[in-house]
Residue, then its C-alpha position, 0 to 999 in steps of 0.5 A: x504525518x505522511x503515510x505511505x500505503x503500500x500493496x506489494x507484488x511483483x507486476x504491479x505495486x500499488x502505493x499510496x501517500x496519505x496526510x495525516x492531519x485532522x482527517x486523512x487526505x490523499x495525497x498522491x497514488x500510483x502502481x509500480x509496474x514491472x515487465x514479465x519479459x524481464x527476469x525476476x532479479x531485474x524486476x525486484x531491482x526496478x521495484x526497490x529504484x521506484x520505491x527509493x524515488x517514491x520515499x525520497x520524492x514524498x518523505x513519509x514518516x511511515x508505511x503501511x504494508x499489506x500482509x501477504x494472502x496466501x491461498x493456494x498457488x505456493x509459487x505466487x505467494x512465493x514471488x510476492x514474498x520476495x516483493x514484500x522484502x523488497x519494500x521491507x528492505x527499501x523502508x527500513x533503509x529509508x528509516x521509515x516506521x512499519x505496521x502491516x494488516x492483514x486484507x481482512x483488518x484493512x476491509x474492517x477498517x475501511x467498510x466495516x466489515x471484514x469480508x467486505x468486497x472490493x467494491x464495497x471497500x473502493x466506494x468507501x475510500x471514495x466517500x471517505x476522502x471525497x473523491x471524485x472516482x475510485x482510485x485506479x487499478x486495484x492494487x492503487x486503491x488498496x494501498x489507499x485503504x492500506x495507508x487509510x488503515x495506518x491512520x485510523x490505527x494510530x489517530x494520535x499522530x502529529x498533525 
């Protein structure tokens, strides 16, 4: 099965395509970036347009979303909301099966531990995949490991 990991927000959406067979293998990773000189509305327009072309280009069986943090700043959490229905939206019309894990699942999942840093995460997605560097920026790498969660969650997936 293709696994679709996905790190929403709404500058920078990091995705990543994940084959599932015996051992998960990366296939493609990337961010979708947005532009704050636009307006909001617009920015959620391009992220639903690449995301689209993302489903329709790799054709995954699932996505992996990661569950929105919410710390202190109301009006973030709100704009990273509207990202997360925005992919929520463009997966379900693309009839793609959804799980979604909390930052702390996914660290457990990935390090072992869910108070694990990003660091700590990003060196394990390198081992475990054998790349040879970390995927780049941040928001990609966590959609790895978002994706990565999705096939150790569900290990009898089809080969």
């Amino acid at each position: 099965m293709r696994v679709l990991g996905i790190d929403p927000g709404i500058a920078l959406t990091g995705w990543a395509i994940v084959d599932k067979k015996n051992e998960p293998c990366l296939v493609k990773y990337g961010c979708i970036k947005t532009s704050k000189k636009d307006p909001q509305e617009k920015r959620l327009l391009l992220l639903y347009k690449e995301l689209d072309g993302l489903i329709k280009k790799y054709s995954p069986g699932a996505v992996c979303i990661e569950k929105l943090f919410f710390n202190t700043n109301a009006k973030t959490a709100l704009i990273v909301g509207e990202a997360r229905g925005v992919v929520r939206v463009c997966c379900a019309l693309n009839g793609l099966m959804e799980a979604e894990f909390t930052p702390l699942q996914i660290k457990m999942c990935i390090a072992g531990w869910g108070r694990a840093d990003k660091k700590q995460v990003q060196q394990m997605i390198k081992t475990t995949l054998g790349l040879k560097e970390i995927p780049k920026p941040d928001d990609a790498a966590d959609a790895v490991a978002a994706a990565l969660t999705y096939c150790y969650h569900n290990q009898n997936l089809e080969k």
